[in-house]
VMD Tcl script that draws the C-alpha trace (Angstrom):
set ca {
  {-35.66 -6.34 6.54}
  {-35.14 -10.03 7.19}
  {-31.97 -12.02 7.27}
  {-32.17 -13.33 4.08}
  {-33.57 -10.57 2.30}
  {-29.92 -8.43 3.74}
  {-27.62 -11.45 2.56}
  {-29.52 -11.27 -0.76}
  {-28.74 -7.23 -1.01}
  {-25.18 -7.39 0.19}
  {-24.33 -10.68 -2.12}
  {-25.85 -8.78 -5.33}
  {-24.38 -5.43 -4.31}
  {-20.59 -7.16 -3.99}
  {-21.20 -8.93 -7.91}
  {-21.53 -5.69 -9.32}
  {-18.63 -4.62 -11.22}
  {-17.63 -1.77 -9.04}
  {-16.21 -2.12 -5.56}
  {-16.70 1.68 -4.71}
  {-20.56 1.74 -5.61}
  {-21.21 -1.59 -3.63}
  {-19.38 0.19 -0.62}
  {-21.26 3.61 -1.17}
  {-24.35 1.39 -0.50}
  {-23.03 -0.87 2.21}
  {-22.33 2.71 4.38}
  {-25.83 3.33 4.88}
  {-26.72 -0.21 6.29}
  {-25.91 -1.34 9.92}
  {-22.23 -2.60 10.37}
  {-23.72 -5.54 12.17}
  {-26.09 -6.17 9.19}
  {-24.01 -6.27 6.77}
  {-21.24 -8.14 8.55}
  {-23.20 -11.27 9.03}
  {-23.90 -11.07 5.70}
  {-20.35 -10.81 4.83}
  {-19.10 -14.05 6.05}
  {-20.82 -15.85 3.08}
  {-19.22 -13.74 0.62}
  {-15.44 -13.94 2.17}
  {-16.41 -18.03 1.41}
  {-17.53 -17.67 -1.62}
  {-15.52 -18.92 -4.80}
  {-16.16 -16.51 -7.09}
  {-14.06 -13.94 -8.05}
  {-13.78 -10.63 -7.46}
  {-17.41 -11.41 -5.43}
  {-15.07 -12.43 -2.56}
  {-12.55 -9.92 -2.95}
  {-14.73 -7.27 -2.34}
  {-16.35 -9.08 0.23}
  {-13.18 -9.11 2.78}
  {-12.61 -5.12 1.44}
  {-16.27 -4.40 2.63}
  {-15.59 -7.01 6.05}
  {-12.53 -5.00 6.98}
  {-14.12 -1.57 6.62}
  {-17.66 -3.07 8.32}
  {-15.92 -4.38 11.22}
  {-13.55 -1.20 11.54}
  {-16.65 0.86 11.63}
  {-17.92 -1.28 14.20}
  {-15.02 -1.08 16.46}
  {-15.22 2.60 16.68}
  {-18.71 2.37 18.04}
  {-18.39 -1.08 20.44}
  {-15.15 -2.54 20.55}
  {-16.25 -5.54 22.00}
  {-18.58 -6.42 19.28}
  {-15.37 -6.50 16.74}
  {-13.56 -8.93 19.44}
  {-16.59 -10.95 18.74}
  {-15.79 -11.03 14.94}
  {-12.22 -11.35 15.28}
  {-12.91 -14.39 17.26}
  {-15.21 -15.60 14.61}
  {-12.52 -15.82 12.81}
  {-9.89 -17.39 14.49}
  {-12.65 -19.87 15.99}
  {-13.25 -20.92 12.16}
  {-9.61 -21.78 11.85}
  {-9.83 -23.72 14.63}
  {-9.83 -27.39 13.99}
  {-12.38 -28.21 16.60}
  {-14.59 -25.57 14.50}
  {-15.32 -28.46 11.99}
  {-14.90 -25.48 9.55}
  {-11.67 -24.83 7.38}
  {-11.96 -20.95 7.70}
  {-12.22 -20.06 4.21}
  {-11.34 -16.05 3.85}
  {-10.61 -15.65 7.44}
  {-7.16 -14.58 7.29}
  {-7.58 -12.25 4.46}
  {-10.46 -10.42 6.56}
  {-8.42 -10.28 9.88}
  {-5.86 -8.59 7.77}
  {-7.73 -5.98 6.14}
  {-9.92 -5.02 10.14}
  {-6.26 -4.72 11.24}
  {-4.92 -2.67 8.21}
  {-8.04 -0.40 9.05}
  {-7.93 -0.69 12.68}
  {-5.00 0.37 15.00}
  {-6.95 -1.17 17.95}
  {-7.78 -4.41 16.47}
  {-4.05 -4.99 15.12}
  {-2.42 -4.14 18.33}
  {-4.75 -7.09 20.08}
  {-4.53 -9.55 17.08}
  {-2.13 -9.49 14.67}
  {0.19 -11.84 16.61}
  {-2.57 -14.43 16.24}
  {-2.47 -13.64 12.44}
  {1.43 -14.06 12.68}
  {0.99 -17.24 14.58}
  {-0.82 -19.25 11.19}
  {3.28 -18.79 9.78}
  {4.75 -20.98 12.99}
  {5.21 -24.29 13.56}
  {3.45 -26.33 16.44}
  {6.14 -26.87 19.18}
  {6.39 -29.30 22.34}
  {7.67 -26.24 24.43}
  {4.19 -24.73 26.78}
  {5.15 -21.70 25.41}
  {5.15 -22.23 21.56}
  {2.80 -19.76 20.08}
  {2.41 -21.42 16.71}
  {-0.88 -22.45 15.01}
  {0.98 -23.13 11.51}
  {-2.00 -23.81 8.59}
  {-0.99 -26.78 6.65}
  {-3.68 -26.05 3.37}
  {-1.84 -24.64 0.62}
  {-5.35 -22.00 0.22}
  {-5.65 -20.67 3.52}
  {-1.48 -20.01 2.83}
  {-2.21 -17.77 0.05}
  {-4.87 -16.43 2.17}
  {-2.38 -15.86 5.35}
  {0.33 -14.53 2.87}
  {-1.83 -12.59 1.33}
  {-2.95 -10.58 4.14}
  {0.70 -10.44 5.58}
  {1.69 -8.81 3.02}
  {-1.85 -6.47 3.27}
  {-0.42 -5.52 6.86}
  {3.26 -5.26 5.54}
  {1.88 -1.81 3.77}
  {0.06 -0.40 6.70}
  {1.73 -2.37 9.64}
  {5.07 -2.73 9.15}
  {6.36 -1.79 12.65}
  {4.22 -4.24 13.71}
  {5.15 -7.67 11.61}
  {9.21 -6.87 11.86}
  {8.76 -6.11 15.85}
  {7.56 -9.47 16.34}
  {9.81 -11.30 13.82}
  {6.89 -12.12 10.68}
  {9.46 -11.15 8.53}
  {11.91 -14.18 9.33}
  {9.01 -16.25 9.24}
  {8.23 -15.43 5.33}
  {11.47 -17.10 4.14}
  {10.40 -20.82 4.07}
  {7.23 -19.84 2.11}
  {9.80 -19.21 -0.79}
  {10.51 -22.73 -1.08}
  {6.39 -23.53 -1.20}
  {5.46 -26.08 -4.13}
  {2.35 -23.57 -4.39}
  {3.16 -20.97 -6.95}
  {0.69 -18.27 -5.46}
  {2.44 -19.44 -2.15}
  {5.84 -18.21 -3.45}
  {4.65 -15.07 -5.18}
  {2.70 -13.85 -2.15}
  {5.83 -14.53 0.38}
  {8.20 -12.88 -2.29}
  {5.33 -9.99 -2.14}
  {5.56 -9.45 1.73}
  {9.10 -9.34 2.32}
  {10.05 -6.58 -0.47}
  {7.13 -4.62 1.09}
  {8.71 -5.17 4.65}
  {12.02 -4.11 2.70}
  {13.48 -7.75 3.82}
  {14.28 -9.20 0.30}
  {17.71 -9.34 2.44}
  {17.14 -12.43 4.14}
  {16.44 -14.69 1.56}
  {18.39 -12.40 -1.71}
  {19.74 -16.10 -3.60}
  {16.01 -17.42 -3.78}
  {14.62 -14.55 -4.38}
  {16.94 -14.08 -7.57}
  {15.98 -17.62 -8.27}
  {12.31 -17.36 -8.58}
  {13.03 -14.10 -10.40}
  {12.97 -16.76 -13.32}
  {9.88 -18.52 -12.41}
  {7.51 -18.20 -15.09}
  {4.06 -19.39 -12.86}
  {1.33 -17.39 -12.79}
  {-0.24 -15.63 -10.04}
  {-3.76 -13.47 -9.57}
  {-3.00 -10.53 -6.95}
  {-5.95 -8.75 -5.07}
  {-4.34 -4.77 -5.30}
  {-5.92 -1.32 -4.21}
  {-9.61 -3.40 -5.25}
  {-8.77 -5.34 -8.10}
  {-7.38 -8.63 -9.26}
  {-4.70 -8.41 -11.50}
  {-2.76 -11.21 -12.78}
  {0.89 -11.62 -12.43}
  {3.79 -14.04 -11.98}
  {5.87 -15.35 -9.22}
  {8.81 -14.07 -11.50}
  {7.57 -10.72 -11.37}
  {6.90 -10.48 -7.61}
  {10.28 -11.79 -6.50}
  {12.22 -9.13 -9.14}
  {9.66 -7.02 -7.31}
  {11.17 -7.51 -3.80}
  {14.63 -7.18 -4.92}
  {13.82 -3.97 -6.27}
  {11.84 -2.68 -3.32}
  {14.46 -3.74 -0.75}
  {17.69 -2.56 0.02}
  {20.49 -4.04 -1.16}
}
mol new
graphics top color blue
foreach p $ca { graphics top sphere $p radius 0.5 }
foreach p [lrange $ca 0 end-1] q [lrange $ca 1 end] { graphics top cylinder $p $q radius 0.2 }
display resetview
């Protein structure tokens, strides 16, 4: 089957209404196959299209990994190449698909997830500053998003190397989604702690927010994440 003709079957399996039949489907095709195909759905607009797209990407390239580990490297440094500014690309959907390989992948997180962490930091004049902060408010939701993906299969991993001090300025975002998803990631981290007056602040904020969960999108607000982390962490 030819390029196109594969993009075509992935793209119209992943509109279907059911996540769980377009994966049933997407098993019996190459990983490689369907992983190039996948990188136009994880940019695609359309809702829950590219949802289901980074669920399939994350189980594609896990699958792949257990057979040639390098090959996965390869994707993973698709990714981060794409949020590279001398890609010429903005990386639409790449952080949400490096967090759902790692969340499936022990390997893959132990080798990237500090690059994923990295997106959160600032840019410093020391040699040794590991930051590679993203400025666009839509690759944050993206990079909070999947934070909080790895907070509930990672969590060792994201408080060893400090991601969970590096949530707490994300609560003062102007980006509603911003502040619901970085709410979101600390009470699953169980670090409402560090940041307990804002978070009881934005327990009042009314904004609405759309959550990717367990393969759907369900719509909530930044009020009801932040009472969320309270409640989740310890007091």
């Amino acid at each position: 089957m030819s390029t196109r003709k594969i993009k075509k079957q992935v793209l119209d399996l992943l509109a279907g209404p059911d996540l769980e039949t377009a994966l049933s489907s997407l098993r019996k095709m190459e990983p490689k196959d369907v992983i190039n195909a996948l990188f136009s759905a994880i940019y695609r607009p359309e809702e829950p299209l590219r949802w289901y797209g980074i669920t399939a990407m994350g189980e594609m390239v896990a699958r792949l990994a257990d057979k040639d580990m390098e090959e996965a490297r390869i994707i993973m440094r698709r990714f981060l190449w794409s949020l590279n500014d001398e890609s010429g690309g903005i990386g639409w959907g790449a952080p949400e698909a490096m967090a759902e390989v790692m969340s499936r992948h022990p390997g893959l997180a132990r080798e990237y997830i500090h690059m994923l962490i990295s997106y959160m930091r600032e840019d410093g004049e020391e040699i040794a500053q590991d930051g590679n902060y993203l400025e666009h408010e839509t690759l944050q939701r993206g990079l909070l998003w999947g934070i909080g993906r790895l907070a509930g299969t990672r969590p060792d991993m994201l408080l060893e190397r400090g991601a969970d001090h590096d949530l707490v300025h994300y609560l003062e975002s102007p980006d509603a989604a911003v502040r619901g998803l970085a709410a979101r990631a600390l009470g699953l981290l169980g670090r409402a702690d560090l940041a307990t007056d804002r978070l009881r602040e934005l327990a009042r904020d009314p904004e609405p927010v759309r959550v990717y969960e367990d393969g759907r999108l369900r719509e909530t607000t930044v009020a009801e994440l932040a009472r969320g982390a309270l409640e989740e962490s310890p007091a």
